[in-house]
C-alpha positions as CSV (number, residue, x, y, z in Angstrom):
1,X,-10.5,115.9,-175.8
2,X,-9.6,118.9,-175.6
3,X,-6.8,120.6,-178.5
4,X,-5.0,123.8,-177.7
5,X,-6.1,126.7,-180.3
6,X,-3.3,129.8,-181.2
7,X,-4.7,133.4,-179.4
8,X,-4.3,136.8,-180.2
9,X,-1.3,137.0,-177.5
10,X,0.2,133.9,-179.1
11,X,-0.8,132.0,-175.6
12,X,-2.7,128.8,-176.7
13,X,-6.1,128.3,-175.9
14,X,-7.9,125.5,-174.8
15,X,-11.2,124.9,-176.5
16,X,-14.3,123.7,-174.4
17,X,-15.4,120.4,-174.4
18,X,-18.6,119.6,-176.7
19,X,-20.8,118.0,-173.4
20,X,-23.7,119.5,-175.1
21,X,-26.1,117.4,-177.5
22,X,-28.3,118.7,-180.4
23,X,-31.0,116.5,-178.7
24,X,-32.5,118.6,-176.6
25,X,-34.3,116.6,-173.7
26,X,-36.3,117.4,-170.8
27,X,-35.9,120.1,-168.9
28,X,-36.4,119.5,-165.3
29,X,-37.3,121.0,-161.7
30,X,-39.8,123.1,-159.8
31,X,-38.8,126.5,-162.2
32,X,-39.5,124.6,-165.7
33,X,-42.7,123.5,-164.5
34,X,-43.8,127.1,-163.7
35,X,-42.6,128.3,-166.9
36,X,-44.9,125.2,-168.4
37,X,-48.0,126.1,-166.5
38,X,-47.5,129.5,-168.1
39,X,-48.5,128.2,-171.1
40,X,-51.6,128.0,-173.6
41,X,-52.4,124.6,-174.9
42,X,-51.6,124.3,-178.8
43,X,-51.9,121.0,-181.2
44,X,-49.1,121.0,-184.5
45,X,-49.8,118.3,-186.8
46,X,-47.1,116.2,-188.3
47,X,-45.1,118.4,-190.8
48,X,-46.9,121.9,-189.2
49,X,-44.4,124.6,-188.6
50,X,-44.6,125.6,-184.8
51,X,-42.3,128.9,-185.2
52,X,-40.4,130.0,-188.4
53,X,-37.2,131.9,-188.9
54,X,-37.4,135.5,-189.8
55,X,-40.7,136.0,-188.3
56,X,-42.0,138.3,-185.2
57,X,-43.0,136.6,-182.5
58,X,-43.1,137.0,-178.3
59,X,-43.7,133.3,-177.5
60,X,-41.6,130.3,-176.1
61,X,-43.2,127.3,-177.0
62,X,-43.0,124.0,-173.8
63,X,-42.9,120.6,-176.0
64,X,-45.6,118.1,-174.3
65,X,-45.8,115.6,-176.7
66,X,-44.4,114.6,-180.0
67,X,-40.9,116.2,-181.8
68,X,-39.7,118.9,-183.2
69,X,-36.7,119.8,-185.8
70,X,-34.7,122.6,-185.6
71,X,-33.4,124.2,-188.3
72,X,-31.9,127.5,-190.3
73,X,-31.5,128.7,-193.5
74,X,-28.1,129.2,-194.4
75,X,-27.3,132.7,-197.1
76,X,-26.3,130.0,-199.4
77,X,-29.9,128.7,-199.0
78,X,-28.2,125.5,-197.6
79,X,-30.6,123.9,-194.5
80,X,-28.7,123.1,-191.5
81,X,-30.3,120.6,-188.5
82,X,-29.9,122.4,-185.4
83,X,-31.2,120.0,-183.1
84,X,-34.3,117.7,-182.3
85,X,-36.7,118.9,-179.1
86,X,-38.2,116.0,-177.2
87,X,-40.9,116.1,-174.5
88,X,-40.4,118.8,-172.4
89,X,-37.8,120.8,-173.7
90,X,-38.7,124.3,-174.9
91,X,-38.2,126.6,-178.2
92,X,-38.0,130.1,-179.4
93,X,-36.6,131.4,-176.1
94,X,-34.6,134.4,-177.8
95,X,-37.5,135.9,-179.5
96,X,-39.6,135.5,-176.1
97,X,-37.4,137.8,-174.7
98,X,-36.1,140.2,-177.2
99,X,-38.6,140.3,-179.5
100,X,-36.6,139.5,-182.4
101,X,-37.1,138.2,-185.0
102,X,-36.8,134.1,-184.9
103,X,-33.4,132.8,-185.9
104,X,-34.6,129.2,-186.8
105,X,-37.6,127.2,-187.9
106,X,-38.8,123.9,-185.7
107,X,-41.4,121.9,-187.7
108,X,-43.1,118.9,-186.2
109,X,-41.7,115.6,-187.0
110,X,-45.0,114.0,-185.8
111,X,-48.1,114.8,-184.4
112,X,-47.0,117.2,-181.7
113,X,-48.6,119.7,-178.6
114,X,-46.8,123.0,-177.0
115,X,-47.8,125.2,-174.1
116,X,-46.8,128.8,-176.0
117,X,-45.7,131.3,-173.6
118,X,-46.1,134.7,-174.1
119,X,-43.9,137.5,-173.4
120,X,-46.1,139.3,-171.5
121,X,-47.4,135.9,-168.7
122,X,-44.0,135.6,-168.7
123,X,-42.9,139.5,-167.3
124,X,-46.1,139.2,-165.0
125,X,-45.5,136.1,-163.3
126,X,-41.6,137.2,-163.5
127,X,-42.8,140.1,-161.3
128,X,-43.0,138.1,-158.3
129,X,-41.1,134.9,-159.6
130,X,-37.7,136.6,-161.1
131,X,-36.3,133.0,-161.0
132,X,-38.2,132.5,-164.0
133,X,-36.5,134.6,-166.2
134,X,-33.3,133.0,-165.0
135,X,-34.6,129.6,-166.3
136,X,-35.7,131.2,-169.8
137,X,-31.8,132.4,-169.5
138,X,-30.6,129.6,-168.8
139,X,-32.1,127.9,-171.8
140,X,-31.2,130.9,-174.2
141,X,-27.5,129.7,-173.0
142,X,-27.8,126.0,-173.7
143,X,-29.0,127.3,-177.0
144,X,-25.7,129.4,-177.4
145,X,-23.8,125.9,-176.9
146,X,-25.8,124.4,-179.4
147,X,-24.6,127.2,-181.9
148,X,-20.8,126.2,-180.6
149,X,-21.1,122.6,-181.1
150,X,-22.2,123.2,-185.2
151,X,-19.4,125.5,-185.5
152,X,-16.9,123.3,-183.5
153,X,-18.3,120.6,-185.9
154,X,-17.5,122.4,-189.3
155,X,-13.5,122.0,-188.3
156,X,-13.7,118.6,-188.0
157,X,-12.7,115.5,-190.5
158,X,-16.2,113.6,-191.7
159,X,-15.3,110.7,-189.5
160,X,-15.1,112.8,-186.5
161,X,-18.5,114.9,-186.8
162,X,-20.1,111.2,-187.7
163,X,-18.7,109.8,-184.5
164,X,-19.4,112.9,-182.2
165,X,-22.8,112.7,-183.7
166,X,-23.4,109.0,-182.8
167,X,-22.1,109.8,-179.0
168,X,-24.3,112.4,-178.6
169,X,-27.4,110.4,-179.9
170,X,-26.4,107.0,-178.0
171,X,-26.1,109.0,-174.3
172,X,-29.9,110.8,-175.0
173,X,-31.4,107.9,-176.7
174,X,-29.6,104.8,-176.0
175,X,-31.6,101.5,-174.6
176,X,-28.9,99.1,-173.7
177,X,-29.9,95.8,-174.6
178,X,-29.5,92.2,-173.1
179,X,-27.2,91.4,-175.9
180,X,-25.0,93.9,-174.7
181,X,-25.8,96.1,-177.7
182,X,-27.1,100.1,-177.7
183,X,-30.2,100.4,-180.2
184,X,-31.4,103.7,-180.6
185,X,-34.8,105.2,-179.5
186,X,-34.7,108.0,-182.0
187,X,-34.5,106.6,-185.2
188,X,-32.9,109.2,-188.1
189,X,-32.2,108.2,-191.6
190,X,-29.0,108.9,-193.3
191,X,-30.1,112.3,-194.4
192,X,-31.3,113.8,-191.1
193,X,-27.3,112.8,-189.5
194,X,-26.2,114.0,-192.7
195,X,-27.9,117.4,-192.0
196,X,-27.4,117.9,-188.3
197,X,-23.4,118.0,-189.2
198,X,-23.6,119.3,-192.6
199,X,-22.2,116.7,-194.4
200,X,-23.8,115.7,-198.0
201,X,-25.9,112.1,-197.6
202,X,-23.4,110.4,-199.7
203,X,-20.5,111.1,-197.3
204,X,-22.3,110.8,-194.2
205,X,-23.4,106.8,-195.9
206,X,-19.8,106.4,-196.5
207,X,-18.7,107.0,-192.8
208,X,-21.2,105.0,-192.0
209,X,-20.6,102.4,-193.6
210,X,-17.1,102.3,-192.3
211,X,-18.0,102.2,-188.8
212,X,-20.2,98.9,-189.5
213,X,-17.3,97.1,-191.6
214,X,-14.9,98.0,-188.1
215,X,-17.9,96.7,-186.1
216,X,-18.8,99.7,-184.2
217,X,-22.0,100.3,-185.6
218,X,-24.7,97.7,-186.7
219,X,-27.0,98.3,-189.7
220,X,-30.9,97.5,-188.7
221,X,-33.5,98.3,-191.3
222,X,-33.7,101.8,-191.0
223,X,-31.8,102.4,-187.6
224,X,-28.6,102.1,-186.7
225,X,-27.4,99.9,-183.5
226,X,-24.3,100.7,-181.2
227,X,-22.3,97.4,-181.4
228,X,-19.9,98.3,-179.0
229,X,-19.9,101.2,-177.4
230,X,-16.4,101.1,-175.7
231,X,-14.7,101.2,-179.2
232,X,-17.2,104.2,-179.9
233,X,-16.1,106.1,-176.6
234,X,-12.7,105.4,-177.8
235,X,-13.3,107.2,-181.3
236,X,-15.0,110.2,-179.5
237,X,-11.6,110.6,-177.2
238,X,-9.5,110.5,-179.9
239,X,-11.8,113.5,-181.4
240,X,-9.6,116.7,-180.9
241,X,-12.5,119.0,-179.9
């Protein structure tokens, strides 16, 4: 998967494989859940902003419940999808630490509750656990990735950001079913997929549509369904990334 890229010295170089997802799941082990019981308790309605970009704030927020959308606000004033937070993953890392202000805005997709971390619990309980500030840096990393993937995305054919797109969201949300078919937990409409790889709706519904009429993908009201996921796998290898 991999395509070599021309270097300074004239050497090519390899670019790295796009293993991360803009679904961002989970995160696991003894050191998240001390960074979660960090946290204070806070409720964001469906459509509430939890943290927005450009403004000063020294909290992470710990997702407990619902979703959350991640986006920025391009110079242009386009809006580009970042990534979706599930249960348990965490936001606004950066500005935790640096005090910064936020780069992007997540916004509740439904009714949703955080445990917000603050700077300052996190330095004190840092003091005589440093391993969590390794976790918060760990996180800020996977973040960086996140960033990578959207500009690895931009150099890519509409076809292959709609295929990378559809991998990404069948390995974190895939239910296999006894029909041998993949349906999707997360259900997006044409216009969030458009967004998260900055394609207009129309071209995204073209692309689409072309991976039904070769079988691949399988049109349910308002979700799509992996109709065979081999010929999908095969689509994503042939994706110079």
């Amino acid at each position: 998967m991999s395509r070599p890229l021309p270097s300074s010295s004239g050497v090519p170089a390899a670019t790295p494989e796009l293993a991360v997802s803009p679904f961002l799941l989970a995160e696991t082990g003894a050191a998240a859940a001390r960074l979660a019981a960090l946290g204070v308790p806070r409720r964001h309605r469906a459509g509430e902003v939890v943290m927005r970009q450009g403004e000063l704030s020294s909290c992470l927020h710990v997702l407990t419940a619902g979703r959350l959308r991640l986006s920025l606000v391009r110079p242009d004033g386009g809006e580009r999808v970042l990534a979706y937070a599930e249960p348990g993953a965490s936001v606004g890392e950066t500005a935790c630490v640096d005090r910064a202000a936020r780069a992007a805005t997540a916004v509740a997709v439904v009714d949703s509750e955080t445990l917000a971390v603050s700077r300052d619990a996190l330095l004190r309980a840092a003091r005589t656990d440093p391993e969590l500030l390794l976790e918060v840096a760990r996180r800020v990393a996977h973040k960086q990735h996140v960033l990578h993937l959207h500009l690895a995305l931009d150099a890519l054919s509409a076809r292959e950001r709609v295929v990378l797109l559809l991998t990404h969201l069948a390995d974190a949300h895939g239910e296999p079913g006894p029909d041998g078919m993949l349906r999707l937990r997360l259900q997006l409409g044409v216009d969030d997929l458009a967004a998260i790889v900055g394609l207009t709706r129309v071209t995204a519904s073209r692309e689409l549509s072309r991976l039904v009429a070769e079988g691949v993908l399988l049109k349910q009201r308002r979700s799509f369904v992996v109709r065979d996921r081999p010929a999908l796998r095969r689509l994503t290898a042939a994706v110079a990334v």
